[in-house]
N, C-alpha and C positions, 0 to 999 in steps of 0.2 A: 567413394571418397572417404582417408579416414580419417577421422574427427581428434583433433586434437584436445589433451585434458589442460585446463586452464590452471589446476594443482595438479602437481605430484603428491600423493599422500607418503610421506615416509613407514612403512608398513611397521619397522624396525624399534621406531621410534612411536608412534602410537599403538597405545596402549586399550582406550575404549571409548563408545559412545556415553554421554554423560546428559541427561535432559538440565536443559537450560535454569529449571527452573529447583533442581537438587547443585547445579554447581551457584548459580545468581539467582537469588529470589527476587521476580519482578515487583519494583515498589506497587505497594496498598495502590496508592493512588492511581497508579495507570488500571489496576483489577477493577476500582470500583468507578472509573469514569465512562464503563462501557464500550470504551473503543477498543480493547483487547480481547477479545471472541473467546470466549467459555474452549473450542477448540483447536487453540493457539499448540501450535507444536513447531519447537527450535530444540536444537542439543547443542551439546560440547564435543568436539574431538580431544580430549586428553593427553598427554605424553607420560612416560612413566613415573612423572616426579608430580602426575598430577595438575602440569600446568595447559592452560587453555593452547589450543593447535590451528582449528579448523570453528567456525562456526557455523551452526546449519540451521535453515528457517525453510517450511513449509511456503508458497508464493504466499497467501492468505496472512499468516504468521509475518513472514518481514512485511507485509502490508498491512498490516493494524501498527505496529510497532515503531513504523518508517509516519504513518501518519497522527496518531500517539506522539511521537515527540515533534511531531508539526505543530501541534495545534497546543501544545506548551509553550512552543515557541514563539507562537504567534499573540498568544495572550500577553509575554512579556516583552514584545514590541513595539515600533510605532510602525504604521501600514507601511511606510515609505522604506521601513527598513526590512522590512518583512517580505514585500515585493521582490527589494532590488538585491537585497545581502541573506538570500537565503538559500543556501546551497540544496538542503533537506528536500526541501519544496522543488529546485531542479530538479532531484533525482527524482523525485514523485513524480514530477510530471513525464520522464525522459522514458519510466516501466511503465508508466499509465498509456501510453502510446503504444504502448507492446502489447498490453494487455487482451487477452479476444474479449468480446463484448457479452455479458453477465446475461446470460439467457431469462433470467428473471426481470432483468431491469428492461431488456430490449423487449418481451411481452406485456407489461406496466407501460410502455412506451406506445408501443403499437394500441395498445387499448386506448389509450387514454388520446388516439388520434381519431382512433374511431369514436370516440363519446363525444370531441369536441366534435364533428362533421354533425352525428346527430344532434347536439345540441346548436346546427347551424354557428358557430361561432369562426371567424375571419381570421384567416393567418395574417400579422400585421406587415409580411411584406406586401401582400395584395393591397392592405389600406394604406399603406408607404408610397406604392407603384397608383392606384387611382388617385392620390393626393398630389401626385408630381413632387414626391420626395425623393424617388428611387433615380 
């Protein structure tokens, strides 16, 4: 099957790769609020005159970045607008579906099912379903 390119790159007309951060210096504030990862890699595709073409992000990268300006966002909303009128937050959720499952986070998971069993602790659909909730 062959896989069709969702760009054409005009080879003619590009000139070079450019890191994101020599052509847009990411603002202070998103560096220092922690959610931009010390290993953040995006670039520029350029054109000869120097102007922006293509831009490119690491999955990781447009993922801090994409949730970085979520969470600006969401500070200077009301909940109600932030739910229903927030496009950002679709798209997050639409890759977050794609995503394969964080090998770190899925063994954090699994542990912490087995501490709760040893710690005898009740899943609360079981006390939902003996309660005649369920």
């Amino acid at each position: 099957m062959k896989s069709k390119s969702l760009v054409k790159l005009p080879m003619k007309q590009t000139v070079k790769l450019e890191t994101l951060e020599k052509f847009a210096a990411i603002p202070e504030e998103f560096k220092k609020s922690g959610l931009i990862s010390k290993d953040f890699k995006a670039g520029v595709v350029v054109d000869k005159s120097g102007s922006p073409r293509y831009f490119i992000f690491d999955t990781s990268s447009l993922w801090d970045l994409l949730c970085t300006a979520d969470t600006k966002f969401e500070e200077n909303v009301s909940a109600k607008e932030y739910v229903f009128h927030n496009p950002l937050g679709w798209l997050i959720d639409a890759i977050e579906a794609r995503l394969p499952i964080n090998p770190k986070l899925a063994l954090r998971l699994k542990k912490g099912i087995e501490e709760a069993k040893k710690l005898g602790l009740v899943p609360f659909e079981k006390i939902k379903h003996e309660l005649g909730l369920s």
